[in-house]
TIDREN-881370 format. One record per residue (C-alpha): residue in one letter; x, z, y; chain. Coordinates in steps of 0.001 Angstrom, whole numbers. Each point is the difference from the previous one (the first is absolute). Layout:
! TIDREN-881370
<'A' <X Z Y> 'A'>
...
***
This chain:
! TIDREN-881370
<'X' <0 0 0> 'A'>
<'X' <1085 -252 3508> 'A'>
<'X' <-1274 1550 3229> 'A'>
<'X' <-1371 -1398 2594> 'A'>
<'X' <-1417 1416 3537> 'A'>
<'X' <-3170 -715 1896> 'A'>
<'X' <-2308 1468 2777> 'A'>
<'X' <-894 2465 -2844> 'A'>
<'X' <3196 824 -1162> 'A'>
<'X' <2180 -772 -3138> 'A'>
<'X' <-1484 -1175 -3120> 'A'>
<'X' <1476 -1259 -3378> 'A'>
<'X' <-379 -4024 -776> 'A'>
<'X' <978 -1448 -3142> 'A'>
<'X' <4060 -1044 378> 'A'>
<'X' <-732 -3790 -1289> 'A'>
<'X' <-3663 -472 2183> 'A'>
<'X' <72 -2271 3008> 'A'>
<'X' <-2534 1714 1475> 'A'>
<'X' <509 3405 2144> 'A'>
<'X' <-1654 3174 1355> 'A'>
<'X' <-3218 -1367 1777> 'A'>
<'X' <-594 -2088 -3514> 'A'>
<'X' <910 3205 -2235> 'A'>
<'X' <-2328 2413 1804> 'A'>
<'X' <-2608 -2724 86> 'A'>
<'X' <622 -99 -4150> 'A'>
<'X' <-651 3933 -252> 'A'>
<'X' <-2986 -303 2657> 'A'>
<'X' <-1843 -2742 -1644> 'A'>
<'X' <-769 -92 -4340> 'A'>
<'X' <491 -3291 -864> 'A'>
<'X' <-3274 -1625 -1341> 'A'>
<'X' <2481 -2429 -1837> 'A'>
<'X' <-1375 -2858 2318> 'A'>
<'X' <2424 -2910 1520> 'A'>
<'X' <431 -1498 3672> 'A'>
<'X' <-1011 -3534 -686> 'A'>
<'X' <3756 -1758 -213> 'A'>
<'X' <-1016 -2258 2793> 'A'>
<'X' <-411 2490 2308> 'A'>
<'X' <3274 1667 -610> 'A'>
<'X' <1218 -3672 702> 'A'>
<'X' <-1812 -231 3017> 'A'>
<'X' <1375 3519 1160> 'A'>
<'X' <3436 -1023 -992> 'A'>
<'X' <-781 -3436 2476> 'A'>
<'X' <-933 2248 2384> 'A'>
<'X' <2947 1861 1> 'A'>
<'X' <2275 -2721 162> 'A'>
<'X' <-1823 -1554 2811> 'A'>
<'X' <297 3357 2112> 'A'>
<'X' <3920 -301 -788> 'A'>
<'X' <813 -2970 869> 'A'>
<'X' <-1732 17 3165> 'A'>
<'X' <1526 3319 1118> 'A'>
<'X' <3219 -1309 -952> 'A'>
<'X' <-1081 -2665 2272> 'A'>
<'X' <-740 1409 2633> 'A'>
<'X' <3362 2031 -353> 'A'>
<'X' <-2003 3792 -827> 'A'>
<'X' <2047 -258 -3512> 'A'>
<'X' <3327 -860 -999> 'A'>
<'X' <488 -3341 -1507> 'A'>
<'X' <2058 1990 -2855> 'A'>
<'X' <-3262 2260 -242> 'A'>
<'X' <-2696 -3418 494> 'A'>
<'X' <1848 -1624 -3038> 'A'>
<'X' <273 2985 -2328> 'A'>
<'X' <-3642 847 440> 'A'>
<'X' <-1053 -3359 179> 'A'>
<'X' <1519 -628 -3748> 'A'>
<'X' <-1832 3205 -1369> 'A'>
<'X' <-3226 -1868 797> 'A'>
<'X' <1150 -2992 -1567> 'A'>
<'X' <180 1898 -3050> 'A'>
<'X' <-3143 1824 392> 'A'>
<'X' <-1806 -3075 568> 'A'>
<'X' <1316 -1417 -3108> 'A'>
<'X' <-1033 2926 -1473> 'A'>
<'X' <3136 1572 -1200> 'A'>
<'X' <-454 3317 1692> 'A'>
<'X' <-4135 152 -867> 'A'>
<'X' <572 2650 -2932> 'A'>
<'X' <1426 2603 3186> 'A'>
<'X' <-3336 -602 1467> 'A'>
<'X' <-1618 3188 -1064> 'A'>
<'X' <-2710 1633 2089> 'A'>
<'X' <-3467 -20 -1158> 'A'>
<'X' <-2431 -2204 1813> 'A'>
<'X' <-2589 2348 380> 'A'>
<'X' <2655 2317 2062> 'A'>
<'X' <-916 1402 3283> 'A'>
<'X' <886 -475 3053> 'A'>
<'X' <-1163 -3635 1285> 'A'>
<'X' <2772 -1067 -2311> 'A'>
<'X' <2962 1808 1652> 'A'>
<'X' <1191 385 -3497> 'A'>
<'X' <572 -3057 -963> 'A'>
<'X' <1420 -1518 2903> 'A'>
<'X' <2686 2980 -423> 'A'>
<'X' <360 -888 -3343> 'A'>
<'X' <831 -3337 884> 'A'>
<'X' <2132 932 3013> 'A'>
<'X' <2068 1829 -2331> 'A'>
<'X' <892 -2293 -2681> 'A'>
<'X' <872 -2768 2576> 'A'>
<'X' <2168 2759 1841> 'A'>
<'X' <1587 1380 -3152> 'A'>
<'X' <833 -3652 -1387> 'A'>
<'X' <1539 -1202 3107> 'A'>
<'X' <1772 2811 270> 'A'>
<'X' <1619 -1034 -3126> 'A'>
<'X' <571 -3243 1107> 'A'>
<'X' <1644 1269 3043> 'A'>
<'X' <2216 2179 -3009> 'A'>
<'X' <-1463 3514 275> 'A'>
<'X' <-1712 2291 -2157> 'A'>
<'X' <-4028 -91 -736> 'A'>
<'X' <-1066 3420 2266> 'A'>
<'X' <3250 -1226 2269> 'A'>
<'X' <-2753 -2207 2592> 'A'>
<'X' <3282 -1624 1778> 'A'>
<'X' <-3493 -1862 642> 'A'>
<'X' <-2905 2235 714> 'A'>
<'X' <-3685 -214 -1353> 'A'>
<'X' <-1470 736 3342> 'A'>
<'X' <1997 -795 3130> 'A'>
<'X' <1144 -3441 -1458> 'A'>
<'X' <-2206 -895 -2852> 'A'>
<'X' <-3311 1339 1467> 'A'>
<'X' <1371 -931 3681> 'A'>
<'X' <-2840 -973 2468> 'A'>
<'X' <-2161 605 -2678> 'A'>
<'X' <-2745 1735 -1763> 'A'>
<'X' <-1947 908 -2751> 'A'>
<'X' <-3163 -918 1914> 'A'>
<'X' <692 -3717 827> 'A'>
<'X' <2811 -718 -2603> 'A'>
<'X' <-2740 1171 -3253> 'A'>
<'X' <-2887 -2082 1022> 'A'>
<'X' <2171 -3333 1382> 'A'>
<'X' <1692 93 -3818> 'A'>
<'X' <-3562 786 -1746> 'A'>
<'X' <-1383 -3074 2122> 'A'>
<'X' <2482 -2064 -979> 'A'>
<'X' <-656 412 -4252> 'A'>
<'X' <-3346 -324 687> 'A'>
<'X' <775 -3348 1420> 'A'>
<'X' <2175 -864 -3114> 'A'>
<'X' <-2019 1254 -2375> 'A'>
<'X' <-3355 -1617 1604> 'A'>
<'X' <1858 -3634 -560> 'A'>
<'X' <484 1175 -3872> 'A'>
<'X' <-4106 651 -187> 'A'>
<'X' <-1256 -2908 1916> 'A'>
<'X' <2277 -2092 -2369> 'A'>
<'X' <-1307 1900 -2996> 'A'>
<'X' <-3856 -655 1294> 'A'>
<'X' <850 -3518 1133> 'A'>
<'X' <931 -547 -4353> 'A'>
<'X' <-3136 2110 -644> 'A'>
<'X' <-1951 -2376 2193> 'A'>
<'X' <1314 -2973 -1610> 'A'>
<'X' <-572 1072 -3691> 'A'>
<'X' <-3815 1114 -123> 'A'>
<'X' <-157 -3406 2313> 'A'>
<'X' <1323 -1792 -2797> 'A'>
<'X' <-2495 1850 -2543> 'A'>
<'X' <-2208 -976 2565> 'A'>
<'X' <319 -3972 -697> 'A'>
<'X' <501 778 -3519> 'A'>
<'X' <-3179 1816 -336> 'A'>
<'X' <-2248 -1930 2264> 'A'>
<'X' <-2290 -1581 -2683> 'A'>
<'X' <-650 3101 -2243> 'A'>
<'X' <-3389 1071 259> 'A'>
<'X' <-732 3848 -580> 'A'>
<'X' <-2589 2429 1247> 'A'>
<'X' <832 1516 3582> 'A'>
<'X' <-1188 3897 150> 'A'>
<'X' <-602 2180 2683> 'A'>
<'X' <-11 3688 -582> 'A'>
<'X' <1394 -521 -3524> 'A'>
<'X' <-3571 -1642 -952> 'A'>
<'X' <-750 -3749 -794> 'A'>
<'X' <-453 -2033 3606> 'A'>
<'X' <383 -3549 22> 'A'>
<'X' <2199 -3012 -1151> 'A'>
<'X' <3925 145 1623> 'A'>
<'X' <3058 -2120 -1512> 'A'>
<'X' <2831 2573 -747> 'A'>
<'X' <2001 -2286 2308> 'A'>
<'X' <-2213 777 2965> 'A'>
<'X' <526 4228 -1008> 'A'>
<'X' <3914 -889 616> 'A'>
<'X' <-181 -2150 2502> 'A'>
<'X' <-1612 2823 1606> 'A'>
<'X' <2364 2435 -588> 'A'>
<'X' <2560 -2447 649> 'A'>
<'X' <-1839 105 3997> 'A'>
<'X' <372 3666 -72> 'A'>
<'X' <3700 63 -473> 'A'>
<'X' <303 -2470 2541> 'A'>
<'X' <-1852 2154 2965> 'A'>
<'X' <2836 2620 -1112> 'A'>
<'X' <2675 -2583 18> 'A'>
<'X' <-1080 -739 3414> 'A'>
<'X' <-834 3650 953> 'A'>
<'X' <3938 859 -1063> 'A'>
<'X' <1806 -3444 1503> 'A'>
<'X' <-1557 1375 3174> 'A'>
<'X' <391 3980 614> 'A'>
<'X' <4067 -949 246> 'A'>
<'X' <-434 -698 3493> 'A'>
<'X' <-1068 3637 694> 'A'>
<'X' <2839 1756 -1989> 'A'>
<'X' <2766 -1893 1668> 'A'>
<'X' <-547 1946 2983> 'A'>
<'X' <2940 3113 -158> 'A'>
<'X' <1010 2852 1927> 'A'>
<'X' <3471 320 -335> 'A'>
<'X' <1732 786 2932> 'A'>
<'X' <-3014 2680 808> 'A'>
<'X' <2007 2700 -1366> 'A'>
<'X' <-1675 3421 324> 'A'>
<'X' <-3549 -1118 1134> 'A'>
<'X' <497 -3713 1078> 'A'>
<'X' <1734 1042 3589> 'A'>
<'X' <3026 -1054 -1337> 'A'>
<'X' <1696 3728 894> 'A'>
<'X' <3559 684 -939> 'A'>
<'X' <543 -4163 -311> 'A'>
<'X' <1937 -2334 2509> 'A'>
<'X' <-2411 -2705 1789> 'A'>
<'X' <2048 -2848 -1233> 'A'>
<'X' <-324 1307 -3480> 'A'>
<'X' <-4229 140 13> 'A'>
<'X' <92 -3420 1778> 'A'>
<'X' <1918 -1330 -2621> 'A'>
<'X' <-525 2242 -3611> 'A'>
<'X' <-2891 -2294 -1544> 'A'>
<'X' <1704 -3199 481> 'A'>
<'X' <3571 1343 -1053> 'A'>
<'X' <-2231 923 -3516> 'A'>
<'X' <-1714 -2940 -136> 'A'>
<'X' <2933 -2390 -266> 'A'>
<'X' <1962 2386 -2450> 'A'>
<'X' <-2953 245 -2466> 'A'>
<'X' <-1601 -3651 757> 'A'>
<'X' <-3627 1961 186> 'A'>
<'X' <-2370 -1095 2176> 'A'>
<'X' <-319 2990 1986> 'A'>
<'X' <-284 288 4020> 'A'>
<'X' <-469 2809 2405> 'A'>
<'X' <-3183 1951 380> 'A'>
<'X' <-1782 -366 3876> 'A'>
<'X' <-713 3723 -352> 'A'>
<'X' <2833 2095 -1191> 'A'>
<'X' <-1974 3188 -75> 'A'>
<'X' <-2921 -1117 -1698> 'A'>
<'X' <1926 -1501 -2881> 'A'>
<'X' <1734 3441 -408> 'A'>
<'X' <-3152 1664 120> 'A'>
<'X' <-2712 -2144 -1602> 'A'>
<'X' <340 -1261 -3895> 'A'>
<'X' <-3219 -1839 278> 'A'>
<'X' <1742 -3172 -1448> 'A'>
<'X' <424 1726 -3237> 'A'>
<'X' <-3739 851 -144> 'A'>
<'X' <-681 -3364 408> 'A'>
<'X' <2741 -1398 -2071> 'A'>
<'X' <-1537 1712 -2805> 'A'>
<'X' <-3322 -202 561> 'A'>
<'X' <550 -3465 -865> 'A'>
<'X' <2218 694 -2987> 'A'>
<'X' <-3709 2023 -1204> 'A'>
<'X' <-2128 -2863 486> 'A'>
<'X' <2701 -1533 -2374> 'A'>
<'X' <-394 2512 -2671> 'A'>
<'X' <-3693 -60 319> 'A'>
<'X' <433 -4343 -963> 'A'>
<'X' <2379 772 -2128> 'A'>
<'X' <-1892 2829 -1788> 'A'>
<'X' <-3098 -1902 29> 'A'>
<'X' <1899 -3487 -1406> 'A'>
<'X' <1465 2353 -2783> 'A'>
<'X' <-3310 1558 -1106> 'A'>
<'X' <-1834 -3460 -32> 'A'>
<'X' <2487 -1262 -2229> 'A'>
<'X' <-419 3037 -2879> 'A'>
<'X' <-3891 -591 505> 'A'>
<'X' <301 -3861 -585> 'A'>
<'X' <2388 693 -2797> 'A'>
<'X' <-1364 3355 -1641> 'A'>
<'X' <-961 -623 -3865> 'A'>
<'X' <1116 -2572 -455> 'A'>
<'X' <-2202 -153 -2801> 'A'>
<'X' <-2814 2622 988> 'A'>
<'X' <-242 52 3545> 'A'>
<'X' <152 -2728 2960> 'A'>
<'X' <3473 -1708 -1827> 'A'>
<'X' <-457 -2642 2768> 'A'>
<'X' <3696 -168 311> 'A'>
<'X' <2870 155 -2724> 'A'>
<'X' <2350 2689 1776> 'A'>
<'X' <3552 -363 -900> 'A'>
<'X' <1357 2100 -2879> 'A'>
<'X' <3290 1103 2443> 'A'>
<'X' <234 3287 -2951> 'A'>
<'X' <-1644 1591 -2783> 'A'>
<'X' <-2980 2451 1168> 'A'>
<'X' <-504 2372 -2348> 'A'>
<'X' <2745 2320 -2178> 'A'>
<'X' <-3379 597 -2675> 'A'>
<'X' <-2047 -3386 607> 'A'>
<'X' <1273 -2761 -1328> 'A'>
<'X' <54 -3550 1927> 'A'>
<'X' <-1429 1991 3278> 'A'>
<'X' <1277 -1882 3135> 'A'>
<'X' <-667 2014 3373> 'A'>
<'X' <65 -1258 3573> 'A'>
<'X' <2728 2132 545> 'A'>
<'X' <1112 -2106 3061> 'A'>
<'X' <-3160 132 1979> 'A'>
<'X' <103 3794 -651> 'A'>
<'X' <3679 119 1001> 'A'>
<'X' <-1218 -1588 3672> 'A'>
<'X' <-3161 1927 369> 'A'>
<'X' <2178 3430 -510> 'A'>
<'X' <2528 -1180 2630> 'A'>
<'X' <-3078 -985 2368> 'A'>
<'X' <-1777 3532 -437> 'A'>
<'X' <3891 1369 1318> 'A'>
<'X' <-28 -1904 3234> 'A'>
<'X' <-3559 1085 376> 'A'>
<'X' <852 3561 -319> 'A'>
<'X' <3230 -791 2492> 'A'>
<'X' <-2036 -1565 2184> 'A'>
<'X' <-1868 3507 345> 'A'>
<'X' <3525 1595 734> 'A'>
<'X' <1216 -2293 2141> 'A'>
<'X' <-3111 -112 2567> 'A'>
<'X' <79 3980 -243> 'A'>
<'X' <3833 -688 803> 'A'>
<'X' <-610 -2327 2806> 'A'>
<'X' <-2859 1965 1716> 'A'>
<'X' <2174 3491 -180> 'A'>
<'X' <2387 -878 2341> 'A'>
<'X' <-121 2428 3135> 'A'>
<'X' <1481 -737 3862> 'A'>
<'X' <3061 -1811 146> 'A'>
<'X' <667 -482 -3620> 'A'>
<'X' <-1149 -15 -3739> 'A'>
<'X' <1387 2221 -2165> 'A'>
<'X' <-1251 -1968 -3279> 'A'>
<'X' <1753 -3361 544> 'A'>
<'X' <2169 738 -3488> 'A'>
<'X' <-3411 109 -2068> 'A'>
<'X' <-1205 -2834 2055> 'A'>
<'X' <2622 -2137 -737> 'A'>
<'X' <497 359 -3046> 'A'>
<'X' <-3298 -151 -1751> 'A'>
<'X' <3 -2792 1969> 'A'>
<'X' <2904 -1863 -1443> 'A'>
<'X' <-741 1539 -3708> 'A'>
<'X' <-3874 -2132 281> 'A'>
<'X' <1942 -3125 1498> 'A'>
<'X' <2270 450 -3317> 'A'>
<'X' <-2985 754 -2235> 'A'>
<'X' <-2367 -2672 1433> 'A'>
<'X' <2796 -2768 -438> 'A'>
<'X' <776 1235 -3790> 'A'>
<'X' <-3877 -420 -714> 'A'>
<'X' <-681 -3448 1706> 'A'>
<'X' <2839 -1526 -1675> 'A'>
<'X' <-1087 2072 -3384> 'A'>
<'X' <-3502 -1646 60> 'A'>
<'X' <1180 -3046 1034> 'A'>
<'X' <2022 -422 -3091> 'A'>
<'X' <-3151 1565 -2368> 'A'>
<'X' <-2534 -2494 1909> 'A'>
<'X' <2580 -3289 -694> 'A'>
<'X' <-187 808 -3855> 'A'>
<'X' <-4325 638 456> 'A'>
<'X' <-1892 -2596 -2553> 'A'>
<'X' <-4080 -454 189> 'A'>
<'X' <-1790 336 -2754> 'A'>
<'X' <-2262 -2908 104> 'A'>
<'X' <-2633 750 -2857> 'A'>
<'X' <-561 3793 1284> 'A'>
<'X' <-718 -1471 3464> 'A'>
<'X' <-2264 -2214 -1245> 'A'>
<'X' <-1850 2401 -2560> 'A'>
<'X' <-302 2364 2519> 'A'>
<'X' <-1559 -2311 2504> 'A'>
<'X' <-2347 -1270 -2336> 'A'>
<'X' <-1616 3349 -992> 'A'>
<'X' <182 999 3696> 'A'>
<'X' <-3687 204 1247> 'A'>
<'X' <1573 -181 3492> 'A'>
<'X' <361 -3723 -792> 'A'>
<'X' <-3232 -797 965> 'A'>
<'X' <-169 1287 3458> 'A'>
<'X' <-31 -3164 2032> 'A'>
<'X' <-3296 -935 -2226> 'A'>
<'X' <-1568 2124 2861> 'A'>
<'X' <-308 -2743 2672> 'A'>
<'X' <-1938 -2502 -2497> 'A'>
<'X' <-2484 2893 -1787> 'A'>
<'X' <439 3291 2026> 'A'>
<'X' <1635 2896 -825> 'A'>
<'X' <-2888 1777 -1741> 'A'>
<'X' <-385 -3036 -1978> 'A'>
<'X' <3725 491 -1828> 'A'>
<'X' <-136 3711 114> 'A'>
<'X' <-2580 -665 -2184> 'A'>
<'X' <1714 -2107 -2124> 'A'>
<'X' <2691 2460 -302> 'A'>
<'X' <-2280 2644 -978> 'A'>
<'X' <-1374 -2155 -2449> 'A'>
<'X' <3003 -617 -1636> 'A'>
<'X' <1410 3736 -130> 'A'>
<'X' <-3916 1471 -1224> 'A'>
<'X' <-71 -2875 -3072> 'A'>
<'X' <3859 -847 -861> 'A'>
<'X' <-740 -3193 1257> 'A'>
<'X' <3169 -2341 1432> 'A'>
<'X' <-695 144 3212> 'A'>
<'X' <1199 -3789 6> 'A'>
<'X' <-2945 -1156 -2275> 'A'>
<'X' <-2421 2081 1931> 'A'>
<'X' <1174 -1953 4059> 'A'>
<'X' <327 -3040 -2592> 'A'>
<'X' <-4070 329 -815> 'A'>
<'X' <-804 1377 3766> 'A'>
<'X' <1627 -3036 1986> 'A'>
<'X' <-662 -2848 -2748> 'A'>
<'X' <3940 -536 -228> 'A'>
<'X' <2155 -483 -2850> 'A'>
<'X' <2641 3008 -512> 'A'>
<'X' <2640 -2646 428> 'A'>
<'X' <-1865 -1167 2893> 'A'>
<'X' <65 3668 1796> 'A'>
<'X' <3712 681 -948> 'A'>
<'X' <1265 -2775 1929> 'A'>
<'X' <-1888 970 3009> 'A'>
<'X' <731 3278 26> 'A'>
<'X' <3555 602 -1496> 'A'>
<'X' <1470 -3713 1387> 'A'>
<'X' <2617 139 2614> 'A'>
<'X' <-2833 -337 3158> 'A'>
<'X' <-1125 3573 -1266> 'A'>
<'X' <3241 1144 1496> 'A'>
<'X' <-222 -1903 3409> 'A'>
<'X' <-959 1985 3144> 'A'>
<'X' <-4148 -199 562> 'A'>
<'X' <-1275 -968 -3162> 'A'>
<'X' <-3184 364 -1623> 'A'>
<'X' <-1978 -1338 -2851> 'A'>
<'X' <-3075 -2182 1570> 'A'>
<'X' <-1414 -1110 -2948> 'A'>
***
């Protein structure tokens, strides 16, 4: 162990860590719940960093020996080779304080070792150089803004495939005919092509939805320091911050209009994943529709012939289970339930700052990450989806629903009563519109279950 010396006092620190005091007392304050920092936002925190570096150096407020030194410890944390010294727990308090210490630390401690001290040694220090002209307040958001930003990319990609593939099942399963239901009972002829190409226009309002909230989460506050005054930071440096990061990390970030409300006000994220809900809730809804259409297969709707991605069942043999559709409704109900966190985050702020921008953020990356696995998950299961033709078909044909657009030509009490007449005497309801109308049964089945029954408008006229 080796001691090292805060506002507190001395305090022991592992000999071998990178990080120091403020990260060691933040270790014993805070339990870990064995959650992560998304690895994108310790990226964007080590751009951050660098940015603040190099522009001091600069502007001549660091030493170009110092600039260079810390400068190269970001390199590596961006590439990720210092990630595993990354310690605190994301559900610390303290607005974060923690973590930007943590950070501050290991980039001190590493380029101190460039510069050939000792780890503990600080020949480059964690606050007056690393954190210089900085803080937690302005330098935690502008990083958490900036994985959002990657990690939206990732999803919209992921929902753009989505899109595509139930488009594709779409064409593929435009001229299947199959009973439509609403509330889980018999309704009225629908191809399974036009059920995905509806869900396919779901996906794409959230594609859209997605593409478009970027715009509102490049805005940053860094340079605000404290509370978006910009206190304890040279002019020069504010005027200049969000640019010097936005060429270094080549993310399309700019400067927000309002420094204090930025600092203050996490709205974005409350609307960030508000949208990342109504995802889940398509998502969710896709998933279910696809175990209903493919439940059986033999006994139940068995509509579609659900890939058999693993065995089911360790006692039943041959069971196949949607296991992938269950796999993306689980990680839906999880953003749903972070989506309840986050807007209790969000609206919990008080004054000049909000304390709960660590749980913000990341249950807002961790949905970004789960929503992208899931889309590109049930993209792949939907690709391998097959239609079972005859089911459809069989279905349809002992669907009572069938005869709905009969109305217009004999009234509705007219074919209720045919119905009924078919359900009290075991009667094929076919025979019995076949006898009522003077048609042939081969005669009714092309008018009712031919491709115009699945245009927009139509009826049966007689």
């Amino acid at each position: 162990m080796r001691i090292e010396n805060d506002g507190l006092g001395n305090i022991e620190v592992p000999e071998g860590a990178y990080w120091g005091a403020h990260t060691q007392r933040a270790l014993k304050n805070f339990p870990i719940t064995r959650e992560k920092f998304d690895e994108e936002f310790i990226r964007a925190y080590g751009y951050v960093k660098k940015a603040t570096a190099s522009l001091n150096g600069k502007l001549g407020f660091l030493t170009e020996e110092k600039c260079e030194a810390i400068c190269k410890a970001c390199d590596e944390l961006i590439a990720g080779q210092l990630s595993d010294w990354i310690v605190v727990d994301p559900l610390s308090g303290g607005a974060g304080t923690s973590i930007n210490m943590n950070i501050n630390e290991v980039i001190a401690n590493r380029a101190t070792e460039l510069l050939g001290g000792k780890k503990g040694e600080y020949l480059v220090h964690p606050l007056d150089d690393v954190n210089m002209h900085q803080s937690t307040n302005d330098t935690f958001p502008t990083a958490g803004k900036m994985a959002v930003i990657v990690l939206l990319k990732e999803l919209v990609v992921a929902v753009e495939k989505l899109q595509e593939a139930l488009q594709i099942k779409e064409k593929e399963f435009w001229s299947i005919m199959k009973p439509g239901r609403t509330q889980l009972m018999d309704a009225v002829p629908i191809s399974l092509g036009q059920e995905f190409g509806a869900m396919a226009e779901a996906i794409s309002r959230d594609r859209w939805r997605l593409y478009k909230v970027e715009e509102r989460v490049r805005m940053v506050n860094l340079g605000g320091t404290a509370i978006g005054t910009g206190v304890a930071a040279d002019r020069k440096y504010v005027l200049s911050i969000v640019n010097e990061l936005r060429n270094i990390s080549g993310i399309r970030i700019a400067k927000a209009e309002n420094l204090i409300d930025a600092t203050q006000n996490m709205d974005v994220f409350a609307e960030i994943h508000g949208l990342l809900k109504a995802l889940a809730t398509n998502l969710l809804k896709i998933s279910n529709d696809i175990r209903l259409l493919g439940s059986g297969p033999n006994s139940a709707i068995g509509e579609l012939k659900l890939p058999q991605v693993q065995a089911g069942s360790s006692i039943m043999p041959g069971k196949v289970n949607p296991v992938v559709p269950e796999y993306v409704i689980q990680m839906s109900m999880s953003v749903m339930a972070h989506d309840v966190a986050v807007n209790f985050a969000v609206s919990s702020g008080n004054l000049e700052l909000n304390a709960f921008v660590p749980l913000i953020i990341h249950y807002t990356l961790k949905s970004l990450r789960f929503l992208t696995n899931a889309a590109m998950s049930l993209k792949e299961y939907i690709v391998k989806l097959q239609a079972n033709n005859e089911k459809s078909r069989e279905n349809l044909l002992k669907s009572e629903a069938v005869f709905t657009p009969m109305i217009t030509a004999y009234g509705y009490e007219r074919v209720q009563r045919w119905i009924k007449k078919s359900r009290e005497e075991g009667k094929d309801i076919w025979e019995i519109a076949a006898e009522e109308t003077g048609l042939k049964i081969d005669e009714l089945k092309q008018k009712l279950l031919g491709k115009k029954s699945m245009g927009l408008g139509q009826s049966e006229k007689g």
